[in-house]
SEVEX-204137 format. One record per residue: x, y, z of N, C-alpha, C in turn; residue in one letter. Coordinates in nm, 2 decimals, padded with zeros to 4 digits. Example, Ala and Ser with C-alpha at 12.3 -4.5 7.8 and 13.67 -1.06 7.14 Angstrom:
<recs>
{{01.32; -00.57; 00.78}; {01.23; -00.45; 00.78}; {01.32; -00.33; 00.78}; 'a'}
{{01.28; -00.22; 00.71}; {01.37; -00.11; 00.71}; {01.29; 00.00; 00.79}; 's'}
</recs>
This chain:
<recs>
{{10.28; 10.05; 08.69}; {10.40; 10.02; 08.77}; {10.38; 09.88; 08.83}; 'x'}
{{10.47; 09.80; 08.81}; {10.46; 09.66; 08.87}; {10.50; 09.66; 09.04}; 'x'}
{{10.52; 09.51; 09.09}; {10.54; 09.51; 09.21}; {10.71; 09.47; 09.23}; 'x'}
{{10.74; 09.43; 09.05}; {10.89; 09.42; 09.05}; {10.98; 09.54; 09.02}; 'x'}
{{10.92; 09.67; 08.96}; {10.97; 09.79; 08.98}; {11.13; 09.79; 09.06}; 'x'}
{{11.16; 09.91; 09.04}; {11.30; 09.96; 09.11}; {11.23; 09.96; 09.26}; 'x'}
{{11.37; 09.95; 09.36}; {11.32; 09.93; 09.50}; {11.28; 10.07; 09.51}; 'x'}
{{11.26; 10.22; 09.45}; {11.22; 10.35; 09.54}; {11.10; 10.32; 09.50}; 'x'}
{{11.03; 10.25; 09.38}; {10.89; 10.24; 09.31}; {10.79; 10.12; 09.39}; 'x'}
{{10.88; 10.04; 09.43}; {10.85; 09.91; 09.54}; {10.78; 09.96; 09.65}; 'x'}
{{10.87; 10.05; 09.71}; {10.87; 10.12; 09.82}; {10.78; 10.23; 09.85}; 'x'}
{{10.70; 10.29; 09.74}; {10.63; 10.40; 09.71}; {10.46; 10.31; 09.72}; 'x'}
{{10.48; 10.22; 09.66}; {10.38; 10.16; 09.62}; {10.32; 10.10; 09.78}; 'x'}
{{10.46; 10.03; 09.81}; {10.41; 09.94; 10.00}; {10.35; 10.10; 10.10}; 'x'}
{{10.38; 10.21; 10.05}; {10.35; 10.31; 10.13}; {10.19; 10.37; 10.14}; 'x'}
{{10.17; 10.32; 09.98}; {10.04; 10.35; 09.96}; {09.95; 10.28; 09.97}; 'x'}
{{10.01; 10.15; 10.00}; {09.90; 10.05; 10.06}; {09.90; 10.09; 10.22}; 'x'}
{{09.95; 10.10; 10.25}; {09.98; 10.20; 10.40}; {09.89; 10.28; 10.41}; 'x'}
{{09.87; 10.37; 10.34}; {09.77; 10.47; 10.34}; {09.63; 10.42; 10.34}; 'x'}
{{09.63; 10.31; 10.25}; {09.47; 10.27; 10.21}; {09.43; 10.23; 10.34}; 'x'}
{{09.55; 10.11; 10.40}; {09.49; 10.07; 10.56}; {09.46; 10.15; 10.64}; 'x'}
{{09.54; 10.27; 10.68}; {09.49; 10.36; 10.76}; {09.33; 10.41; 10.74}; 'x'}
{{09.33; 10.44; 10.59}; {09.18; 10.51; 10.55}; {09.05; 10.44; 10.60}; 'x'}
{{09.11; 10.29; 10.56}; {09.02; 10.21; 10.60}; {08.97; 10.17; 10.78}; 'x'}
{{09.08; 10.12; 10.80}; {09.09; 10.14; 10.94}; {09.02; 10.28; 11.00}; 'x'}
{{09.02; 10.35; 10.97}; {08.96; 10.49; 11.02}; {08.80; 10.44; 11.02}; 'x'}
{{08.80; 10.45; 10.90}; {08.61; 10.39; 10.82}; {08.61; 10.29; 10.92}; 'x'}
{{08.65; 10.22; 10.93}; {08.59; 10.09; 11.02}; {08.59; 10.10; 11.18}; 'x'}
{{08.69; 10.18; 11.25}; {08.71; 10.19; 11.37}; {08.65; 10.35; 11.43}; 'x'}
{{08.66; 10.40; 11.33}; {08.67; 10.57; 11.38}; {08.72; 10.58; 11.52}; 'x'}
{{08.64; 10.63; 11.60}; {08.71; 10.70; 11.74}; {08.78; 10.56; 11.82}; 'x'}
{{08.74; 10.43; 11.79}; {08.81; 10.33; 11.91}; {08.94; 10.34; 11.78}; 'x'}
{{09.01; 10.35; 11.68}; {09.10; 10.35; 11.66}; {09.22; 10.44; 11.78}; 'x'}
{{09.31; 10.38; 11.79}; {09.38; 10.44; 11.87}; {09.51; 10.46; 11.82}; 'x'}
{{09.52; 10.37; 11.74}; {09.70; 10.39; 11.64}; {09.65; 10.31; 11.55}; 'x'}
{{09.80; 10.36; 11.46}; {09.81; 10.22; 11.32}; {09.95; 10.28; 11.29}; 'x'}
{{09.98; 10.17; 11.32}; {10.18; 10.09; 11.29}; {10.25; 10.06; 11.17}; 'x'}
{{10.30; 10.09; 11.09}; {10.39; 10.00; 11.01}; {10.46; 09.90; 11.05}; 'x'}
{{10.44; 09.79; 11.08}; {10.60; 09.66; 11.14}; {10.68; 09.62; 11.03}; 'x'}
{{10.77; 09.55; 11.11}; {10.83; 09.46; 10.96}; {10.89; 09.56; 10.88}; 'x'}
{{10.96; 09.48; 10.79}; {11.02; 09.54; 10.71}; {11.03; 09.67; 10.62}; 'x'}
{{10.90; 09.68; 10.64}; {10.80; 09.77; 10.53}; {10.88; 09.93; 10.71}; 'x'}
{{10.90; 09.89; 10.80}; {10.89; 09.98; 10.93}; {11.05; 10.05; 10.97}; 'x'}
{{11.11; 09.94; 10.93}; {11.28; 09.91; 10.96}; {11.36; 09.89; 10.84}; 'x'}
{{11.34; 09.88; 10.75}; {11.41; 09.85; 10.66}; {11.38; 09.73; 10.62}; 'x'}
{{11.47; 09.70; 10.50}; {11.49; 09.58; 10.41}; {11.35; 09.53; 10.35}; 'x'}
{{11.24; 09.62; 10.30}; {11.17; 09.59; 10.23}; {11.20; 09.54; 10.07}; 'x'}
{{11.17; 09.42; 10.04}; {11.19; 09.36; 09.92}; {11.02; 09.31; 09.85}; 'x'}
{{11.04; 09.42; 09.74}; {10.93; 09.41; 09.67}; {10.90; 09.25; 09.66}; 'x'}
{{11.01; 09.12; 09.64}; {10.99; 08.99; 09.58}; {10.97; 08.91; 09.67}; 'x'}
{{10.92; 08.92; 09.82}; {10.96; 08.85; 09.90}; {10.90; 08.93; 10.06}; 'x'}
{{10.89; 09.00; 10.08}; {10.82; 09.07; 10.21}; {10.64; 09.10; 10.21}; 'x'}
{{10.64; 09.10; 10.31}; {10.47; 09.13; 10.31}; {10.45; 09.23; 10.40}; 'x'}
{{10.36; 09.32; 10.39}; {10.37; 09.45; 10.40}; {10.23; 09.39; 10.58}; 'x'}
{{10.30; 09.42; 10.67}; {10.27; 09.43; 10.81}; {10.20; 09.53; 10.87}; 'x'}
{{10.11; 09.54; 10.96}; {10.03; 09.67; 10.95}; {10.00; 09.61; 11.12}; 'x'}
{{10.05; 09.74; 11.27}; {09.95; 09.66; 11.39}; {09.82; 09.80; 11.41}; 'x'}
{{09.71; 09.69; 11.42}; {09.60; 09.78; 11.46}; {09.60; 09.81; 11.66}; 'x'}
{{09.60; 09.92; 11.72}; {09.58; 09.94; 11.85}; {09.44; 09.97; 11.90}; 'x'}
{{09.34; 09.90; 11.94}; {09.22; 09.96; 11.94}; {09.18; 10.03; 12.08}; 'x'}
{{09.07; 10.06; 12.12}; {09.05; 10.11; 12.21}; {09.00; 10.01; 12.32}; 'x'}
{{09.03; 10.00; 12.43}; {08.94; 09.90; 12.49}; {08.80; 09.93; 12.57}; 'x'}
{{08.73; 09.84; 12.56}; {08.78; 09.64; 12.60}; {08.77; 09.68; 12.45}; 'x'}
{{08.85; 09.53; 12.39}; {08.80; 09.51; 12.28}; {08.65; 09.45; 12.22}; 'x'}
{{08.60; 09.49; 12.07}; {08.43; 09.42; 12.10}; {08.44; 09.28; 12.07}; 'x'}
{{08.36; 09.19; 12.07}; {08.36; 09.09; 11.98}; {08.33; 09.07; 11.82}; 'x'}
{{08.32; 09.19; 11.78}; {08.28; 09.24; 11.65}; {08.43; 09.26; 11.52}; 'x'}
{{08.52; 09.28; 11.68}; {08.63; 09.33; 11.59}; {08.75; 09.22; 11.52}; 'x'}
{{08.72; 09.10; 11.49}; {08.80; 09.00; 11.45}; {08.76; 09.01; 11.31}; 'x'}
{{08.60; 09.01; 11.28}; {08.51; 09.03; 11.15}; {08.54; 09.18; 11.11}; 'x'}
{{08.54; 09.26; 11.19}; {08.58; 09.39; 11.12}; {08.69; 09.37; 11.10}; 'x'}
{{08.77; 09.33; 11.15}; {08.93; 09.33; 11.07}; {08.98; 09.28; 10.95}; 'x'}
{{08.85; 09.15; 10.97}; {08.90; 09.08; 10.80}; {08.82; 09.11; 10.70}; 'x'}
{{08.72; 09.20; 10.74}; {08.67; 09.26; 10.68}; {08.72; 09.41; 10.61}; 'x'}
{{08.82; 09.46; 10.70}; {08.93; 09.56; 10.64}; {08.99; 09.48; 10.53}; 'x'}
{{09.06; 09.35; 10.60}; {09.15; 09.28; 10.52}; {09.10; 09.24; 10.37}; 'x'}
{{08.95; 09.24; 10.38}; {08.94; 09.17; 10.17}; {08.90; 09.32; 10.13}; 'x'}
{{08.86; 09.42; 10.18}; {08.82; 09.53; 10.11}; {09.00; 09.60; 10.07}; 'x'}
{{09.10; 09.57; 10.13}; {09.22; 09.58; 10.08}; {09.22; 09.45; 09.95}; 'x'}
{{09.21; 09.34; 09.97}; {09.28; 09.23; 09.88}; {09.17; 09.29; 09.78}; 'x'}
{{09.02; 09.32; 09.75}; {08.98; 09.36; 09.64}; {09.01; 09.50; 09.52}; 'x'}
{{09.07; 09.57; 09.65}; {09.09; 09.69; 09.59}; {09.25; 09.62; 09.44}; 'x'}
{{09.30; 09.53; 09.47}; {09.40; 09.46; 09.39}; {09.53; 09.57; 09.37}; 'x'}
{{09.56; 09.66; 09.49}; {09.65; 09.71; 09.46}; {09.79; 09.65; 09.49}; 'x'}
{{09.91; 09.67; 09.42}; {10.00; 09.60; 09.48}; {10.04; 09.62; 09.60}; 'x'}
{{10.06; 09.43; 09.64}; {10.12; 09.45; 09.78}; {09.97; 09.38; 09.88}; 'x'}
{{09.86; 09.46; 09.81}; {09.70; 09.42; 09.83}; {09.72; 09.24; 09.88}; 'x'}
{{09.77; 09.15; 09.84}; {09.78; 09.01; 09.87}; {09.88; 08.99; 09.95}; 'x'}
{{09.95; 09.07; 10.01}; {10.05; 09.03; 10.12}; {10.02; 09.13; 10.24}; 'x'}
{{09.92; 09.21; 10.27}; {09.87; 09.23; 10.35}; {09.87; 09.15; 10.51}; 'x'}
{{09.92; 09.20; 10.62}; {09.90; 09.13; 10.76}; {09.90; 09.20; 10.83}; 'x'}
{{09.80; 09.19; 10.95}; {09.74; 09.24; 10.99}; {09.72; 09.22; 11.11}; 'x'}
{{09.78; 09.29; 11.21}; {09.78; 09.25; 11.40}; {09.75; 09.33; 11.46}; 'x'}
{{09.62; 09.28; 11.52}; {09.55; 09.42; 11.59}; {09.55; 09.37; 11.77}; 'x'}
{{09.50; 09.47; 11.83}; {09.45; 09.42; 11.99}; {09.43; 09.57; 12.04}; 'x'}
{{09.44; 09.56; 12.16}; {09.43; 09.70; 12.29}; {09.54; 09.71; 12.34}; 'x'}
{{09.52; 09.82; 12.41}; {09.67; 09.82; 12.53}; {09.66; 09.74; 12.60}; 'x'}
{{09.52; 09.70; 12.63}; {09.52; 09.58; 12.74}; {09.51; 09.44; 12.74}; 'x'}
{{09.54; 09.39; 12.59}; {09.53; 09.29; 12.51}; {09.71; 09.29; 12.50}; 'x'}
{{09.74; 09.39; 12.41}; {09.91; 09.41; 12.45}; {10.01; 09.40; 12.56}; 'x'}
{{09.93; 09.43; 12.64}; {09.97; 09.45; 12.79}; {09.96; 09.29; 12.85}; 'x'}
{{09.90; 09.23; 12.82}; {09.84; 09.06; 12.82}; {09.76; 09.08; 12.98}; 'x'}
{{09.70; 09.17; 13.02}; {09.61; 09.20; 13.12}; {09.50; 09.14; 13.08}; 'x'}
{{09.42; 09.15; 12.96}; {09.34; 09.09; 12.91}; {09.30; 09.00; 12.75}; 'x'}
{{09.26; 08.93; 12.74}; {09.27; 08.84; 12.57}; {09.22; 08.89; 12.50}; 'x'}
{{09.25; 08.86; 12.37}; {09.16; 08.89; 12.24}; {09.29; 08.94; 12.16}; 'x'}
{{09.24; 08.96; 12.08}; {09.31; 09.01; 11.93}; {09.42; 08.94; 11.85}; 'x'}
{{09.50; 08.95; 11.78}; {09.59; 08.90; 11.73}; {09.73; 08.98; 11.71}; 'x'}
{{09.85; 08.94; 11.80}; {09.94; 09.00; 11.78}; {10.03; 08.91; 11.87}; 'x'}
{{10.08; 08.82; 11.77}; {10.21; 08.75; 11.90}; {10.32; 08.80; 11.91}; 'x'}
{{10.39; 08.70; 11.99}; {10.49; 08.82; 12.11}; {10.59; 08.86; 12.02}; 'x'}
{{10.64; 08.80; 11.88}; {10.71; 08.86; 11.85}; {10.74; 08.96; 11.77}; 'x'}
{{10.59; 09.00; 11.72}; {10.50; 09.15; 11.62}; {10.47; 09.21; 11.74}; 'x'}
{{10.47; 09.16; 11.85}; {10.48; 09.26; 11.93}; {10.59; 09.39; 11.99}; 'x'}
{{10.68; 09.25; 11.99}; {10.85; 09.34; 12.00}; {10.88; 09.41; 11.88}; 'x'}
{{10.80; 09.35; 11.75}; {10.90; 09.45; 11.69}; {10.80; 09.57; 11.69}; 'x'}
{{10.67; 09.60; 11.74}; {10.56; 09.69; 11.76}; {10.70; 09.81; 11.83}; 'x'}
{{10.70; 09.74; 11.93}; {10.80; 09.85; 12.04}; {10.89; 09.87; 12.03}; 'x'}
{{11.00; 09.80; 11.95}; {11.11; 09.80; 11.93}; {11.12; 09.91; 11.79}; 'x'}
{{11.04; 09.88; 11.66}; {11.05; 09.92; 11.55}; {10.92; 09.98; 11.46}; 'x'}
{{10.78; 09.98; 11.54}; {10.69; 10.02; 11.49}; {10.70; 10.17; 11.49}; 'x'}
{{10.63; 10.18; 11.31}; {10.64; 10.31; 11.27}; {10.49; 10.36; 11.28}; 'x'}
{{10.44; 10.47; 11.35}; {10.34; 10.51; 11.35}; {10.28; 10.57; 11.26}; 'x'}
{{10.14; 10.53; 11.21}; {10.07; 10.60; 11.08}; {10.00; 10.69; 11.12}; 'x'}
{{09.88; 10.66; 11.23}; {09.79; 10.71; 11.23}; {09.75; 10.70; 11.41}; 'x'}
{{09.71; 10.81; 11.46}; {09.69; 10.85; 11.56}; {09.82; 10.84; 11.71}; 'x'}
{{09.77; 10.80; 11.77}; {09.92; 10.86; 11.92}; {10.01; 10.72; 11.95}; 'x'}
{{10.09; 10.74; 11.97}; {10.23; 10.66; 11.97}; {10.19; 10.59; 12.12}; 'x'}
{{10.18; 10.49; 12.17}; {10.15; 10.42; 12.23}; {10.26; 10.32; 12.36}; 'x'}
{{10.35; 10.29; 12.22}; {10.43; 10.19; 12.25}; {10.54; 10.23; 12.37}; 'x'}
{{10.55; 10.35; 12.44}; {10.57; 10.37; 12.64}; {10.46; 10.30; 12.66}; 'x'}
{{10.34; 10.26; 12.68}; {10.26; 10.19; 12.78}; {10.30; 10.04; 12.77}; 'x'}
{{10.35; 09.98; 12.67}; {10.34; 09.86; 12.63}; {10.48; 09.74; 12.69}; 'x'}
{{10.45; 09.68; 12.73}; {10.58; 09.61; 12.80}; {10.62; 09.54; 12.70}; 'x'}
{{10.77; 09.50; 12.70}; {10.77; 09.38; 12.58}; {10.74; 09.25; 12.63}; 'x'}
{{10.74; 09.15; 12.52}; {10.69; 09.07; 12.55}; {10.84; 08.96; 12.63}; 'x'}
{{10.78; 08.87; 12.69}; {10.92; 08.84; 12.76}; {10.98; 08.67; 12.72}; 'x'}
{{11.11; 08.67; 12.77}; {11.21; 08.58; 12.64}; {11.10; 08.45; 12.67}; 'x'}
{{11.09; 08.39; 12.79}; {10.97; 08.26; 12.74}; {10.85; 08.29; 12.68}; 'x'}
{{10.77; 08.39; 12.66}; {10.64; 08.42; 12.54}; {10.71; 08.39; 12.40}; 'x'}
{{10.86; 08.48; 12.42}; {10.90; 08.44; 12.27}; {10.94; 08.31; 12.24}; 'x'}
{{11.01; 08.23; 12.28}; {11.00; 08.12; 12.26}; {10.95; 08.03; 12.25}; 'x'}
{{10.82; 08.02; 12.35}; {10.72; 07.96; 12.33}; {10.64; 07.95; 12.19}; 'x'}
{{10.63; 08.09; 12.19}; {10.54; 08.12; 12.04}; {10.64; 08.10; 11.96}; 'x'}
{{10.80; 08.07; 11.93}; {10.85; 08.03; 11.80}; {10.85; 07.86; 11.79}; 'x'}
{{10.83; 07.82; 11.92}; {10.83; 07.68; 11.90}; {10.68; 07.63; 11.86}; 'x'}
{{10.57; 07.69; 11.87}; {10.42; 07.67; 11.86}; {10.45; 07.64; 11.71}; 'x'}
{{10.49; 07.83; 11.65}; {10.51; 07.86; 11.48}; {10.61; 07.77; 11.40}; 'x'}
{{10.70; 07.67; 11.46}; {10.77; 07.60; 11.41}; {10.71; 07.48; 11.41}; 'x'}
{{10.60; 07.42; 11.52}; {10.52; 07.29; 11.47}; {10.42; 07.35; 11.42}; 'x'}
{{10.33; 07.44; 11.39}; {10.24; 07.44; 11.32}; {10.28; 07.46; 11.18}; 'x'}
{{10.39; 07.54; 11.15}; {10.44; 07.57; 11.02}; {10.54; 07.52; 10.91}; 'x'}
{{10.64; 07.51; 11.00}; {10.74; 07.39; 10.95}; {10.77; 07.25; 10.98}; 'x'}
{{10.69; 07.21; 11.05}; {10.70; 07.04; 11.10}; {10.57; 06.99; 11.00}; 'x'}
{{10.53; 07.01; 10.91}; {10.50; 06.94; 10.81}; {10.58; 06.88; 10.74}; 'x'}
{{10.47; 06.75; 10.65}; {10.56; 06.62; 10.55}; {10.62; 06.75; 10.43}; 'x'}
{{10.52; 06.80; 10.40}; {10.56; 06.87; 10.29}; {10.63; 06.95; 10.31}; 'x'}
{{10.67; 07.07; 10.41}; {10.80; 07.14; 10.44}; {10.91; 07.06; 10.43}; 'x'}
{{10.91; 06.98; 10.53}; {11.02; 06.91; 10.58}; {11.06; 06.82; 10.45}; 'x'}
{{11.00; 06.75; 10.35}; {11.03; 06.71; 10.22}; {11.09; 06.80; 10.18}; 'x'}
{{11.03; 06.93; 10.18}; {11.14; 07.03; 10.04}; {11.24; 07.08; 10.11}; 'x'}
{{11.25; 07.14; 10.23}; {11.34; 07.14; 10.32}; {11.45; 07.03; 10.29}; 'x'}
{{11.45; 06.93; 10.34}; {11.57; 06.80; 10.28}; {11.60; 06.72; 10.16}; 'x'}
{{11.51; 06.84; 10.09}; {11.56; 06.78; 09.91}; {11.61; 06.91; 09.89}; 'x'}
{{11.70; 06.91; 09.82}; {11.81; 07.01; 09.74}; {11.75; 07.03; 09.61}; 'x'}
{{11.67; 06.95; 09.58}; {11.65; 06.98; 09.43}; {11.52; 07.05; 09.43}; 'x'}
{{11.45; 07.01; 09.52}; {11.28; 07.06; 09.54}; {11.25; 07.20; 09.60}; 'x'}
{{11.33; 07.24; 09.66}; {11.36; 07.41; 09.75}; {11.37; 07.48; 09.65}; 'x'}
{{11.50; 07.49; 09.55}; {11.48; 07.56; 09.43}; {11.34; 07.62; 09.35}; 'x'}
{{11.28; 07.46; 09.35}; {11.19; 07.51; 09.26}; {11.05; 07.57; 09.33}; 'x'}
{{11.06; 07.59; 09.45}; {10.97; 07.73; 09.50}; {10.92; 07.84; 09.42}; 'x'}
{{10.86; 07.94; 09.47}; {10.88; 08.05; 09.44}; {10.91; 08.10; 09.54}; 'x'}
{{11.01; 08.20; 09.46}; {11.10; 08.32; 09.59}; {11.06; 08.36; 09.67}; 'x'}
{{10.93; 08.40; 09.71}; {10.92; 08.37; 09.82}; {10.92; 08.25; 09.92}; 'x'}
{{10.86; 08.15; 09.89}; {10.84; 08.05; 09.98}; {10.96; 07.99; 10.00}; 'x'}
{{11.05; 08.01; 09.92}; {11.17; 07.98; 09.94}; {11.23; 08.07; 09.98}; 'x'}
{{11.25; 08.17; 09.98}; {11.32; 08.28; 10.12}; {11.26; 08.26; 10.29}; 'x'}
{{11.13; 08.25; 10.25}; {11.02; 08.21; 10.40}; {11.09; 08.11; 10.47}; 'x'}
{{11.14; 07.99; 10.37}; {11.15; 07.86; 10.42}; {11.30; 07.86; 10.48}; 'x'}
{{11.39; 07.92; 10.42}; {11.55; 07.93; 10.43}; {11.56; 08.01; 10.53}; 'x'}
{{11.49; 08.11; 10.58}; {11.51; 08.22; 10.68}; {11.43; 08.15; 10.79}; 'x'}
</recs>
């Protein structure tokens, strides 16, 4: 079964990569696991096999270690090797309650995978968390989309394909949905 499949076979497949993260996640966290999230699309709807990437938030236990940036990406290639579909669009946002809470730093999860944590995160694995978690608030959000807008789209090369008509086309669908949205 491919990853261009009908959307219930799309959908089946992003689920089972779901599963693999949790398994893994377990193997690597055991007891400081505290949840695991579906976000994104893959959580709320409008998953598209041609164009979405399958979002996953890790909640750990605190404090966080300093071990756990390497154990994460180290979840993250033992996913990309296993080569299952979906396996290369894998993302991955982990922290604490108290990392979420922004009481204390570390992890990765900005404010806006944060809202959709609380707003729309679907729980895989272990206790539902997101009553402790505040949202994140409208200057974090903005701040963080104006950071993600010069670090990501304020390049020569975005902004080239961006204001050529002819050069956006020839993307691939994704990068060109990424870039239009």
């Amino acid at each position: 079964m491919s990853e261009g499949g009908s959307p219930i076979e799309a959908r089946e497949l992003a689920e089972n990569l779901l599963v693999a993260v949790v398994d893994g996640a377990r193997q690597t966290f055991g007891q400081r696991l505290t949840a695991v999230y579906a976000l994104g699309s893959v959580a709320h709807g409008g998953f598209s096999a041609h164009v979405s990437d399958i979002d996953v938030g890790l909640v750990l236990g605190d404090p966080l270690d300093g071990k756990d940036a390497d154990a994460v990406a180290g979840l993250m290639s033992s996913i990309a090797a296993s080569k299952q579909p979906f396996a290369d669009r894998l993302s991955v946002f982990w922290g604490s309650i108290s990392t979420l809470s922004s009481v204390s730093s570390g992890g990765r999860f900005p404010p806006l995978d944060r809202l959709d944590l609380k707003q729309f995160g679907r729980v895989l694995a272990g206790r539902d968390v997101r009553g402790e978690l505040p949202s994140p608030t409208q200057k974090e959000l903005v701040l963080a989309g104006a950071e993600f807008a010069l670090r990501r789209l304020a390049t020569d090369e975005v902004t080239a394909k961006l204001t050529n008509p002819e050069v956006l086309p020839s993307s691939d669908q994704k990068t060109m949905t990424k870039r239009a949205l």
